[in-house]
C-alpha positions as CSV (number, residue, x, y, z in Angstrom):
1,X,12.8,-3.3,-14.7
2,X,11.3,0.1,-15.3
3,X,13.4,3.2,-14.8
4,X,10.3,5.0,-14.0
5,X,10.9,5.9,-10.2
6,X,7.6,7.0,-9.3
7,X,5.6,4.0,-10.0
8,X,8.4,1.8,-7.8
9,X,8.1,4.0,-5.0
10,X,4.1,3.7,-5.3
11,X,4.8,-0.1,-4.9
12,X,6.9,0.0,-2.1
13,X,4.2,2.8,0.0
14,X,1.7,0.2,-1.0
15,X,3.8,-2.8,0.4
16,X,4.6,-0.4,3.0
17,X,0.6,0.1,3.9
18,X,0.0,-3.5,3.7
19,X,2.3,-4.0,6.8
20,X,0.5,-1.3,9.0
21,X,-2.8,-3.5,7.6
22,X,-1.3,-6.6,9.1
23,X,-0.5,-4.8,12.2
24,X,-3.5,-2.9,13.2
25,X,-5.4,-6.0,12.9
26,X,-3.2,-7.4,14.9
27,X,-4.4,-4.4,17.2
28,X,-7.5,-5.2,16.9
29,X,-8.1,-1.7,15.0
30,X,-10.6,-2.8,12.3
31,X,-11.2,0.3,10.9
32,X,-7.9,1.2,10.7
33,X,-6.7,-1.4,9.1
34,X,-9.8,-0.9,6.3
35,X,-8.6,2.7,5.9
36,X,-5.1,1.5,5.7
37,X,-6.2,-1.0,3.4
38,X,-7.6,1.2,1.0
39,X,-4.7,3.1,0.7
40,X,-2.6,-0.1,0.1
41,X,-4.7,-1.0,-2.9
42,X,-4.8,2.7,-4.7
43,X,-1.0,3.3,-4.0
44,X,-0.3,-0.3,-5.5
45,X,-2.8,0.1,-8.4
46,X,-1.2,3.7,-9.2
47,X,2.5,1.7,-9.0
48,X,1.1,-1.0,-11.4
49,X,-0.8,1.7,-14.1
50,X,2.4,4.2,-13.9
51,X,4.9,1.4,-14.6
């Protein structure tokens, strides 16, 4: 495992934005969850590039 903090805790937002995705469709909040979405992939690319 990396000891490099900063790209775990990018994963974890991005796992962490993947839920709210899975809930606000749920909501029926499409563009919400698109937003949301988004956000999932950048913070979990960042967490993947930084480790």
């Amino acid at each position: 495992m990396s000891d490099n903090w900063t790209a775990i805790a990018m994963v974890f937002v991005g796992l962490f934005l993947i839920g709210g995705v899975v809930s606000l469709l749920r909501q029926g909040l499409k563009i919400g969850a698109a937003v949301c979405g988004v956000g999932a992939a950048m913070a979990l690319l960042a967490g993947v590039l930084w480790w």
